[in-house]
N, C-alpha and C positions, 0 to 999 in steps of 0.2 A: 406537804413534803412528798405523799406519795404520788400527785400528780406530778410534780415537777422531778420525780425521777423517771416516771414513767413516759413523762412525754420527752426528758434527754435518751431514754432510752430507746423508744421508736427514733428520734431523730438519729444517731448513729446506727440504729438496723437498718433506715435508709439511706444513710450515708455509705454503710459498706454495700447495700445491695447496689448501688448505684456504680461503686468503682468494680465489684465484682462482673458487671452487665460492661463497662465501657472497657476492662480487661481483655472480656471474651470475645468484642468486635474487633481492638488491636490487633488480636495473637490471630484471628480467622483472617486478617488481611494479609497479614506476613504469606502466608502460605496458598500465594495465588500464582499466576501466570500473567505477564503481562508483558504487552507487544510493541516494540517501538521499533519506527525505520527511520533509515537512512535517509530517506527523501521523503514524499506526499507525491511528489510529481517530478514527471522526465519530458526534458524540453527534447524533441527532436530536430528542433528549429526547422530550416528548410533542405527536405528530402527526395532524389527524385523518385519519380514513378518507376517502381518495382524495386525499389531499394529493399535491402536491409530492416526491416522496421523492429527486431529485435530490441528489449531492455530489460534490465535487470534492477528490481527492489531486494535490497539487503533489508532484513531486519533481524531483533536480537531477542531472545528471552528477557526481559530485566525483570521477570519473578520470580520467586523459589520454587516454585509447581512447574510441571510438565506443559508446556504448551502445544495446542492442537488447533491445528486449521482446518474447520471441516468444510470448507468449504469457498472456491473462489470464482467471480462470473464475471465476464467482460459485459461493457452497456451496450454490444449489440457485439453480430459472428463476427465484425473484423477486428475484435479484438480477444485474443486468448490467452488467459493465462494457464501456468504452470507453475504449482505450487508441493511443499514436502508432504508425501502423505503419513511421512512417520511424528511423531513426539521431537518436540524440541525439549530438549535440556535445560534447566533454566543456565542462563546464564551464556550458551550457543544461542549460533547464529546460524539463517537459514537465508532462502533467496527465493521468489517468486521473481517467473518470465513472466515477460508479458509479451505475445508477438501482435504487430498491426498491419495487416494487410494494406499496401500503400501503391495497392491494381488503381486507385480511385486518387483523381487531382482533386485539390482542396483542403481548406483548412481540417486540421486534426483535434480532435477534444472529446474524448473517451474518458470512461470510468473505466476501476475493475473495484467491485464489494468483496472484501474479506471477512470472512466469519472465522471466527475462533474461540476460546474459549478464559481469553484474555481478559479480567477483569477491567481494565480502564481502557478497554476498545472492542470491544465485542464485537462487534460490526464496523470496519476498518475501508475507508474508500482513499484509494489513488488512482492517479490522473496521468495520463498521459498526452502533451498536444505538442503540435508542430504545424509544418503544411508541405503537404508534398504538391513538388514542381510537375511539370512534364519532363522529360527528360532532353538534354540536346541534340539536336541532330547533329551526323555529320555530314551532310554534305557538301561536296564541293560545289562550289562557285565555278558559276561557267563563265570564259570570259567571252566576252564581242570579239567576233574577230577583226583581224587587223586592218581589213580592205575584203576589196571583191578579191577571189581566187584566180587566176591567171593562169590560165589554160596555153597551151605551146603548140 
């Protein structure tokens, strides 16, 4: 008899330690930062040379905690981003640029890595690709002339 209370006894000691421990991992999740955007990637389809290469990634708090990007880097200089250097809100929304240098013809396929402090994306990559043209020329078309010129 005294085993078999002793041994219901440990089986509910760990039965509550058990829900007290997976309690403490719930309520620590609630109260995180976490990062979600609008896109992953910006087509800029086809752009000419020295265009515009400006875009814009929205993204939103969806944690209860303070979200902080410490940190944003394009996959090489022709691409830069611009990112909030204050605390998001949870629950705002922020916007990182990205500008691409589009002096250079050819297909486009850059990163930029996001660091924050976002639990279910710590490290955050989007894309940007398109292809820039040459640009048009304008000039005129010369026409043949009509005949010899005829002098008087």
């Amino acid at each position: 008899m005294k085993k078999s209370i002793l041994t219901l006894s440990l089986f509910f000691t760990a039965l509550l330690a058990f829900n007290f421990s997976h309690a403490q991992v719930a309520v620590g999740e609630e109260n995180v930062a976490k990062i979600s955007f609008d896109k992953s990637t910006h087509d800029y389809g086809q752009i000419e040379q020295h265009a515009n290469g400006e875009c814009v990634f929205v993204f939103t708090n969806t944690g209860n905690q303070a979200l902080k990007i410490t940190n944003a880097k394009g996959s090489c200089g022709c691409t830069v981003p611009q990112w909030p250097r204050e605390e998001i809100a949870a629950g705002a929304s922020g916007e990182i640029k990205v500008k691409y240098d589009t002096k250079r013809i050819g297909m486009i396929n850059k990163s930029v890595t996001i660091q924050s402090n976002a639990t279910n994306s710590p490290t955050k990559i989007i894309r940007i690709k398109g292809q820039v043209k040459a640009p048009k020329t304008n000039a005129t078309a010369v026409k043949p002339s009509e005949g010899p010129v005829q002098s008087e």
